[in-house]
Structures are given as C-alpha cells and as structure tokens.
C-alpha positions as CSV (number, residue, x, y, z in Angstrom):
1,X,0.0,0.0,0.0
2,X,3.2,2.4,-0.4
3,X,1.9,5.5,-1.6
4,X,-1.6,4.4,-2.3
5,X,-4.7,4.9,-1.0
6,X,-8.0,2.3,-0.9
7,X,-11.4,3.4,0.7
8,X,-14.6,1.4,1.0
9,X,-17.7,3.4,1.3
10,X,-21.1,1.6,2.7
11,X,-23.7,3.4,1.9
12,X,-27.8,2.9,2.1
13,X,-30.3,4.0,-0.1
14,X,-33.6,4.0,-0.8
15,X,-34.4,0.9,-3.5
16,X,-36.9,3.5,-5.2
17,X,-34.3,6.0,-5.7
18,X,-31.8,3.0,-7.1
19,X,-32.2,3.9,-10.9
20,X,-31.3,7.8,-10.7
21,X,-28.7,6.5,-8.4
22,X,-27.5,4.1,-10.4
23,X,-27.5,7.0,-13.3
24,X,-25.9,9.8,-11.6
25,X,-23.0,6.9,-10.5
26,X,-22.9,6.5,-14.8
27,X,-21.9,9.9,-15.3
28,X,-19.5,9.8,-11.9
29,X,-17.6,7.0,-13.0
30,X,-17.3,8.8,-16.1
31,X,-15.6,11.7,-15.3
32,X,-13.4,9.5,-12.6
33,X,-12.1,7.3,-15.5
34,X,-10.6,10.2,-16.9
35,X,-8.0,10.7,-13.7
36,X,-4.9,9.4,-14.2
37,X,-4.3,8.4,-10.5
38,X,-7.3,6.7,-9.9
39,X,-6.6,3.1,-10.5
40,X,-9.9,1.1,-9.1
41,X,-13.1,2.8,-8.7
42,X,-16.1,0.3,-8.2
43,X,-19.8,0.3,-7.0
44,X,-21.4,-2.9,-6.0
45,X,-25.1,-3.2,-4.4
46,X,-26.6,-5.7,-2.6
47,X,-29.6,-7.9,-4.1
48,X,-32.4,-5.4,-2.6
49,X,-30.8,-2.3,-3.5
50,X,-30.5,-1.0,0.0
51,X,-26.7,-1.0,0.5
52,X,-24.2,0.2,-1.8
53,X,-19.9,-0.2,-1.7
54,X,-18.2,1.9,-3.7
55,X,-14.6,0.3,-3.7
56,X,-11.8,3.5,-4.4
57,X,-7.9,3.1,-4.8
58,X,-5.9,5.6,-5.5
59,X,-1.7,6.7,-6.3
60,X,-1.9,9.2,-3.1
61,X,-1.7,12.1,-5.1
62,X,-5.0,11.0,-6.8
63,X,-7.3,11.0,-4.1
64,X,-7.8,14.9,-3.2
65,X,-8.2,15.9,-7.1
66,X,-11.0,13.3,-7.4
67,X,-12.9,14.7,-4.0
68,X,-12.6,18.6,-4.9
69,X,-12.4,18.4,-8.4
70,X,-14.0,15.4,-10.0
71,X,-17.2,14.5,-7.1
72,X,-17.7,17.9,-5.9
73,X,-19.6,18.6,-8.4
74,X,-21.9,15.9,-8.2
75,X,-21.5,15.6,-4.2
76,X,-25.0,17.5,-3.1
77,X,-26.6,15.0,-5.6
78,X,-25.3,12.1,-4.6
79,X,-25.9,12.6,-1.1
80,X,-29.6,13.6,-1.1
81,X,-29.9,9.9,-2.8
82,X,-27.3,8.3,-0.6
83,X,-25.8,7.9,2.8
84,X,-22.3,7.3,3.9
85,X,-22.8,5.3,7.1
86,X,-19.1,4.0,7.4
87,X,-16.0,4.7,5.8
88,X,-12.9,2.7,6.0
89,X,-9.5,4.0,4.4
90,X,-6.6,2.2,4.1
91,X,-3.0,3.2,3.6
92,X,-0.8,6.4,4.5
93,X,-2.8,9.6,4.3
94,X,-1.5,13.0,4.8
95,X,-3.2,16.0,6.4
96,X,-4.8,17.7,4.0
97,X,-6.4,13.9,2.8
98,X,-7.4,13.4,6.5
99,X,-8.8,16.8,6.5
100,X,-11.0,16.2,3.5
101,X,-12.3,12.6,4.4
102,X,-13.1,13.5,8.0
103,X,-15.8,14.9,7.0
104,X,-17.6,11.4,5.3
105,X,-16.8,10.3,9.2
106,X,-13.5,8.0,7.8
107,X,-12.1,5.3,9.8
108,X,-8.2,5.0,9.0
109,X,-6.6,2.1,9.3
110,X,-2.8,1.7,8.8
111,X,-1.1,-1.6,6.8
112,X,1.2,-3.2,9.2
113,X,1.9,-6.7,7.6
114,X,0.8,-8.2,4.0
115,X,1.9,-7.4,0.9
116,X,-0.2,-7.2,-2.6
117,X,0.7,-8.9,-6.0
C-alpha cells in the first residue's frame, strides 16, 4: 500500500431512488475514468438495493483531485440519494487527505503486515 490509497464506502439508499442512483453513478464513474491516478473505482449493491460499496484506490496524489475536483460537483446529488454510514481508508494519508475525508466520518486504518501482488 506504499503511496496508495484504498477506501470502501457503505452506503444505504432507498431501493426506489436505485435507478437515478445508479445513473448519476454512470456519469460519476465517467468523469473519474478520466483521472490518471485513480486506479480502481467500483460500486457494488446488494440484491435489494438498499446498501451500496463503492470500492476506491488511489496513487496518493489521486485521491484529493478526485474529492474537490471530480465528485464535488456531483456531491450535493449524490448525497440527497445516498448515505455514507461508514467509511474505511486504508493506507498512508496525509493531512490535508485526513482533513477532507473527516468529514464522510472516515475510519483510518494503517497496513502493518501483507503485501499485494
């Protein structure tokens, strides 16, 4: 996990707001493809459409631009249809990522044995 960044997201939603969800998450993971540093960036749902995972990971120097740059616009949006209930984030973050993420509640969690192929 040297200088990268994964996050898993749980969020719940209304099933009956699932389709315009599921579109504005379209357009989202549109724009994200586009950044150079993100390198995974996943939603799965669960079989009633209540709970959502978005699976992130990121170079480090990817994961601010894609918060203030490439969700922001799209963040009021998204969070009238969805809620962040839990956030895990793994790997070395820096102040100014902790500063941002704090704020989706984030629970940090630091590698201390493993490795990744």
């Amino acid at each position: 996990m040297q200088d990268e960044i994964y996050s898993i997201y749980h969020l719940t939603i209304d099933p009956a707001n699932f389709d315009a969800f599921k579109s504005l998450v379209d357009t989202i993971v549109e724009a994200t493809s586009e950044e150079e540093d993100t390198t995974t960036y996943e939603y799965v749902v669960n079989a009633d459409r209540t709970v959502v995972h978005i699976v992130e990971r990121y170079r480090t120097s990817g994961l601010l631009p894609h918060v203030q740059q490439t969700f922001s616009p799209f963040a009021e949006r998204f969070l009238a249809l969805a809620k962040i209930d839990r956030l895990f984030v793994y790997g070395e973050t820096t102040p100014e990522i902790r500063a941002v993420l704090d704020g989706f509640g984030a629970e940090y969690l630091t590698p201390f044995a493993g490795f990744t192929r």
